[in-house]
N, C-alpha and C positions, 0 to 999 in steps of 0.2 A: 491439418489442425483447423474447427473452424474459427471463425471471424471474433467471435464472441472470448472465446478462451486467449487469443494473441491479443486483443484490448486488454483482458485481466492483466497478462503478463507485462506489459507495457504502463498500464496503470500501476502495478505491484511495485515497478520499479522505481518510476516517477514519484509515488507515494514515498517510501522508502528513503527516497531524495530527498523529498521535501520535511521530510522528518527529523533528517540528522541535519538540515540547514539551521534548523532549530539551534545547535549547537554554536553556530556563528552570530545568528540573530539575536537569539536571548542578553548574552554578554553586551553586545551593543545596546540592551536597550537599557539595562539594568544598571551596566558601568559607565555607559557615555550618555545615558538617557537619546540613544538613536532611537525613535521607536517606527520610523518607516519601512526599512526593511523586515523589522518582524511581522509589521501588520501584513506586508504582501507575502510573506512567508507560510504566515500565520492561514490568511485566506487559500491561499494555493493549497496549502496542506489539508486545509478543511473539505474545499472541493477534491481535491483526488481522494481523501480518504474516506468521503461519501460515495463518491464511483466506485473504489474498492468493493466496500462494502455490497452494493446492490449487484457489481459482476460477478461476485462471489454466490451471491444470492441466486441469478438468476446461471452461472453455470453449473453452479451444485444441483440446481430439477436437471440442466441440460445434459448432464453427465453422468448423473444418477451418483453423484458420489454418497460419501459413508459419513453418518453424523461425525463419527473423529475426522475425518478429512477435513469436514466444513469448520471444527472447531479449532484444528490448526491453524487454518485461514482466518476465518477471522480473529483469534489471538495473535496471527503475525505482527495484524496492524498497529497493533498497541505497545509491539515490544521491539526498538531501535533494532536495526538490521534483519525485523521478525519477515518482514516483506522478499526481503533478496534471497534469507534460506526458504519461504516459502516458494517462491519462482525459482529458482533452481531444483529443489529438492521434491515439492509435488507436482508445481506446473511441466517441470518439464516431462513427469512422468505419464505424467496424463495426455502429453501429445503425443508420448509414445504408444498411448496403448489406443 
């Protein structure tokens, strides 16, 4: 596998994470007016899911995938747990082949 697709995968996951943290943070900021951990949540989430997006980017030429491929991937990011069935279900397949 190279270099570039095992960061996606690793970012995919991390994204992902920082996703559904949302689901702890939000409620703290909303019901106890906590609004610190959202904001590092909030940023964390932003920077990995800009990474996402551009190693998607840049291993979609490296790999020559299929415009549906690419547009799986990038719908994953937008849809809570879209990241871990996409790293499971196409990243992995993609190191297999």
């Amino acid at each position: 596998m190279n270099n570039i697709l095992k960061f996606l995968k690793i970012i995919a996951i991390l994204e992902g994470i920082s996703y559904l943290l949302f689901g702890i943070t939000m409620p703290l900021k909303k019901m106890y007016n906590f609004h610190l951990p959202n904001k590092i949540v909030g940023m964390t989430h932003g920077i990995l899911f800009i990474m996402y997006i551009i190693l998607v980017l840049i291993n979609s030429r490296k790999q020559a995938w299929s415009i549906k491929t690419q547009i799986y991937l990038y719908l994953a990011s937008i849809i809570p747990f879209g990241t871990f069935i996409a790293e499971k279900k196409i990243l992995n397949n993609e190191h297999r082949n």
